[in-house]
Structure formats: C-alpha cells, structure tokens
N, C-alpha and C positions, 0 to 999 in steps of 0.2 A: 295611723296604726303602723308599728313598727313589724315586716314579717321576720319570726321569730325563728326562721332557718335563715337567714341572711345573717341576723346579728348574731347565731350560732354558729357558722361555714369556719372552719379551720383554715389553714396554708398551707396543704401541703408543700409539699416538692413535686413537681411536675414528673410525670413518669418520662416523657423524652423531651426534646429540645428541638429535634428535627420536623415534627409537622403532624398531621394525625395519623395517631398511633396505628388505627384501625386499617387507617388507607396505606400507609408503611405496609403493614403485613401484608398486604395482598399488592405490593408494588404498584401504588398508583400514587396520585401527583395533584389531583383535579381539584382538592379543596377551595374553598373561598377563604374562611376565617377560621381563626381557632379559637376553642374555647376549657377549657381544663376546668376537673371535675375538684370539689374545696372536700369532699370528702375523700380519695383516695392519689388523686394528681392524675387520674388521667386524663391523655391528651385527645379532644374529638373536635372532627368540622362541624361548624355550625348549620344552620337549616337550612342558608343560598348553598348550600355542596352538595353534590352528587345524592351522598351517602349518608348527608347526615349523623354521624354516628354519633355526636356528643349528645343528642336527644334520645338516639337509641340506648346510650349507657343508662341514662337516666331510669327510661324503661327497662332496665334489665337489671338495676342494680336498687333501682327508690331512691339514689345518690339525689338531691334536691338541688341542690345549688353549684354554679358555674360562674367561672370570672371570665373576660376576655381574654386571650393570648396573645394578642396583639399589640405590639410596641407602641405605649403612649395611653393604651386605652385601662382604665381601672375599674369600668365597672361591674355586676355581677348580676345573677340571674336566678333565682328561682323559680323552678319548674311548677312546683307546688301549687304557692300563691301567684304564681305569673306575673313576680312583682323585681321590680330592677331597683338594684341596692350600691 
C-alpha cells in the first residue's frame, strides 16, 4: 500500500540553505542531519539533534511529510503513516 501523503508531498523551495532554521534563530550549531518540510520548505534537525525541531514542526504545523537534506540522500518521511518513501 502506497502512503497517500508521500505520493501527495509537493517540492517546495527550502526556506534556507544554511542549516536548521530553528537552530539559526537562536544561534546554535549542534544539529546532526537535516530534513525539510515538502509542505512549506522548512528547514529542521532531525531526531539524533538536540532540538529536534523538524519533528517539532510537524507537531505544530500537521505538515506530514519530510525529505532528507542531506547531500546524496532522496529519501522522504511521513510522520503520519511512519512510512519512508
């Protein structure tokens, strides 16, 4: 079974380029990996970081689905179904 936010997640445009956005604003550095939201491009660290905040967006926003950020890597994420696309 095909999940049906995966084959729905748009592209955005990444909202920065430079790292998580979150950790940006409050000048910190510590992240592990990045992961960018396929609903609106924002950029968050994933779950091994501090802060977590690309799962916090999730919860704050219902945004579903998440790609890698990382150079080389394509795959994606739904929160929803807990299923990788």
């Amino acid at each position: 079974m095909t999940c049906p936010h995966l084959t729905a997640a748009g592209t955005p445009a990444p909202q920065t380029t430079e790292g998580c956005q979150d950790c940006l604003a409050t000048g910190s550095h510590d992240w592990v990996h990045l992961r960018e939201c396929l609903d609106c491009g924002h950029v968050g660290c994933c779950d091994s970081s501090p802060r977590r905040h690309a799962t916090a967006h999730f919860r704050g926003t219902g945004h579903p689905v998440v790609r890698s950020f990382e150079p080389g890597e394509s795959w994606r994420w739904c929160y929803l179904d807990e299923t990788v696309g």
